[in-house]
N, C-alpha and C positions, 0 to 999 in steps of 0.2 A: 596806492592806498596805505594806511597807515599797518595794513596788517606786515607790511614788510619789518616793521621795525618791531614790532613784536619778536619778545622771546623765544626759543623754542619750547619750553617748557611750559610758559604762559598759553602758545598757541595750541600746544597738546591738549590742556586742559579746557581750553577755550572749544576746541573740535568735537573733544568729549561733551562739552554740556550743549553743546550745538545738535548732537545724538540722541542725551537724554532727552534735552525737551521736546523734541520729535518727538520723541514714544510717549512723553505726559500729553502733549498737544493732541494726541492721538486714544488716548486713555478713553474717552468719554463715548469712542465711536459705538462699542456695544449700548449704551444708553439709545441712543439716537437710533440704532438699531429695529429697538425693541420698541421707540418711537412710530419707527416707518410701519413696524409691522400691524401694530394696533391702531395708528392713525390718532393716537391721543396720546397727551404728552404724560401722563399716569402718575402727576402727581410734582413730578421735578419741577425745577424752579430755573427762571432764567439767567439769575441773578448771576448766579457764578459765570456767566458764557461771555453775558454784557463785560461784565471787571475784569476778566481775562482778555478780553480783545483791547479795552481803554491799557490796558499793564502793556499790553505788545504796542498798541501805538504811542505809548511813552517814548518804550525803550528802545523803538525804531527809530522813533524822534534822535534820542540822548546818544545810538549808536549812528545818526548820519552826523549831527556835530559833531562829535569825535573824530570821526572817518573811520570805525572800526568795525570792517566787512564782518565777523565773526554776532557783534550785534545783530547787524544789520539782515542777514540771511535768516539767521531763526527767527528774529522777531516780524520779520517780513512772510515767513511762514506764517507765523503764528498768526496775524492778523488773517492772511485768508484760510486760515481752520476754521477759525474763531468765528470771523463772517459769519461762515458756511453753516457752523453749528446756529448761531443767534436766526439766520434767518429759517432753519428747516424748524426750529421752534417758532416761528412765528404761524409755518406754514401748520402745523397739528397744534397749535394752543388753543385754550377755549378763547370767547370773546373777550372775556375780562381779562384773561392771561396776555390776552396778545393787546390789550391797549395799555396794562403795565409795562411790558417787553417795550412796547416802542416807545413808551413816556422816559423810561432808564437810558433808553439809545440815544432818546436826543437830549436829554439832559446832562448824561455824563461822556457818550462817545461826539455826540456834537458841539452840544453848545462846551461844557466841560473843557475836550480837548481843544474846539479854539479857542477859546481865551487864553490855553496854555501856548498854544502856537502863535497866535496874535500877537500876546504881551512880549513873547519871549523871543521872537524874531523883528519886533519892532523898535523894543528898549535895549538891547542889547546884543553885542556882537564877541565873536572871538570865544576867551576867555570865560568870559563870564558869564555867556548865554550856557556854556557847557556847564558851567558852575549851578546855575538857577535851574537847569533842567533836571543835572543830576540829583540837585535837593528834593525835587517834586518828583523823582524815581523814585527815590528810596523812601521817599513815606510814605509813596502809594505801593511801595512794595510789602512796605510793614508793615499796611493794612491790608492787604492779599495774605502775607503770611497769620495776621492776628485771627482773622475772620473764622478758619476749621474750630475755632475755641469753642463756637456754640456746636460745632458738632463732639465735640471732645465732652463734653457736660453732658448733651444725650446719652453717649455710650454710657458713661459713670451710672444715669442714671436709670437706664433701661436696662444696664448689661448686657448689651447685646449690640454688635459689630456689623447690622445688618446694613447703615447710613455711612460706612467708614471702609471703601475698598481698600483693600492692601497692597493692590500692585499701586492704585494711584499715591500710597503715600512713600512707597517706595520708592518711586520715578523722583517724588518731590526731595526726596532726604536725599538721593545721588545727584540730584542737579542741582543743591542747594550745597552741597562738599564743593561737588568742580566748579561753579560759579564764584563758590570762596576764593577757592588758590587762582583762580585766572585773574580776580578783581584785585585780589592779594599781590601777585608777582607782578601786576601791571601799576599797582598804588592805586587805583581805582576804588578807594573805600566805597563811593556810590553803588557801585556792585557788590563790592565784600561784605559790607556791614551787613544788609537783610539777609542774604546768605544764613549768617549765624543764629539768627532766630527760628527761620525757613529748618536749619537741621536741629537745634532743639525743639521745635514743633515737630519735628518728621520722626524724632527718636519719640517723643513722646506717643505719638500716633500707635507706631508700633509694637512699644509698651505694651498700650490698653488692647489692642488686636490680640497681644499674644496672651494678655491676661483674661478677656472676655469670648473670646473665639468661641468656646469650647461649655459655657455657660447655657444656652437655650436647649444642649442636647444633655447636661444633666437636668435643667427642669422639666424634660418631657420625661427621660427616667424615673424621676421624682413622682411626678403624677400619677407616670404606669404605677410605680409599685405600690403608690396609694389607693390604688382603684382597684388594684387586685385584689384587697381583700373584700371589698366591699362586695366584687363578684360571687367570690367563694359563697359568703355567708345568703348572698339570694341565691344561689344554685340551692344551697342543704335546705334552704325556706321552700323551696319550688319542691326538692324530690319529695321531702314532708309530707306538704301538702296532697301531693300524688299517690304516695304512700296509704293516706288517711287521709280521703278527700271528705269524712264524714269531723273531721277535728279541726279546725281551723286554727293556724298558727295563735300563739299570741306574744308580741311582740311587746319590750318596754317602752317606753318613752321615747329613752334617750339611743335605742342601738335602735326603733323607727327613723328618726333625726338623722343619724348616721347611713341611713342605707336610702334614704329618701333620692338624694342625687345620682342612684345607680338604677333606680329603677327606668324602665320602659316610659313610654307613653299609654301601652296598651296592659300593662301591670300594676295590681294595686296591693298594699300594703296593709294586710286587715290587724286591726287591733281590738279583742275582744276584751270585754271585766273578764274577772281570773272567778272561778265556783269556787265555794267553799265544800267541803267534802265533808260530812257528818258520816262519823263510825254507828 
């Protein structure tokens, strides 16, 4: 196989991303998890499972042309994760879920991937089939890489990290470094090039994590300490009352309005005309 003529330095790095992506390819199992346990898919999408299995069956393709075992074993992983993940969402999806899931399968992992295999094993040999296939790697890689953008916008705009795990974009920004230097020291820009998107996406990621993390547990702070007053001020209205249950508060307008949202359901808020008092 060709991995003999490999580097060592190439092959080191190549081992390493053969590692990481195990532990990405592996990332999603608490999802699926929590899948089995409720027996509903709770909302996830299948979208990312399908793109991820068509990306391993590219790049199994693009590492058997080659002849480079190190492709060829993770990506050959990866297809039956990927599988396994696409079909246990078939098996908990709603109806409508699971007739989109299989319309995506057969359009982009069937019909999709033969016509890549068709054209590209019937028109060309050698050379240049590794040529055409590496081209149609790397753009469906920088469409894999571009895609977390609409979750990048969510975070922005909800502030909050709750649709953006950490460990998985961790996994992605260390297998997007050693996929560089392996693709780099072998000249393999078809590898290299998305690489460097893949770690400017993956820094970015964790940017917004480290900047929004911490965000929803100052707005519940926030809230506490705005409702604390609001307490206070119906507790001295309650003792009042209790005090001189023959005087009924009377409250203005505008601090009625203010304390309106802190009240009970079984509490009300009396608002009397004010007497005028003649000497």
């Amino acid at each position: 196989m060709a991995t003999h003529h490999v580097p060592t330095v190439a092959f080191a790095f190549g081992l390493l991303g053969n590692i990481v992506s195990f532990m990405t390819f592996l990332a999603p199992l608490p999802t699926f998890y929590g899948i089995y346990k409720t027996k509903k898919t709770q909302g996830f999408q299948s979208i990312p499972y399908v793109v991820s299995l068509l990306s391993a069956m590219l790049l199994l393709y693009y590492g058997l042309v080659k002849k480079d075992t190190l492709l060829i074993t993770i990506n050959g992983i990866g297809c039956v994760i990927e599988t396994a993940y696409v079909a246990a969402y078939l098996i908990y999806a709603s109806k409508n879920d699971r007739v989109l899931t299989l319309k995506l399968f057969l359009i982009m992992n069937v019909l999709g991937y033969g016509v890549v295999l068709s054209t590209t094993f019937f028109l060309s040999k050698g050379a240049k089939r590794a040529w055409i296939i590496g081209w149609i790697c790397m753009t469906f890689s920088l469409g894999v890489f571009v895609a977390p953008l609409c979750i990048l916008k969510k975070v922005i705009k909800t502030r909050s990290v709750e649709f953006m795990p950490i460990t998985l974009s961790i996994f992605l920004t260390l297998g997007a470094i050693v996929w560089f230097f392996y693709g780099f020291l072998l000249k393999d820009f078809f590898i290299a090039v998305p690489n460097v998107l893949g770690f400017v996406l993956g820094v970015i990621q964790m940017v917004l994590y480290a900047t929004y993390k911490n965000a929803n547990t100052v707005e519940v702070e926030r809230n506490s300490q705005q409702q604390e007053p609001r307490e206070e001020i119906i507790d001295v209205m309650k003792l009042s009352a209790a005090a001189c249950p023959e005087n009924k508060p009377v409250l203005p307008t505008q601090l009625k309005a203010v304390l309106k949202d802190g009240v009970g359901e079984d509490e009300q808020i009396v608002e009397m005309p004010s007497e005028t008092i003649k000497a």
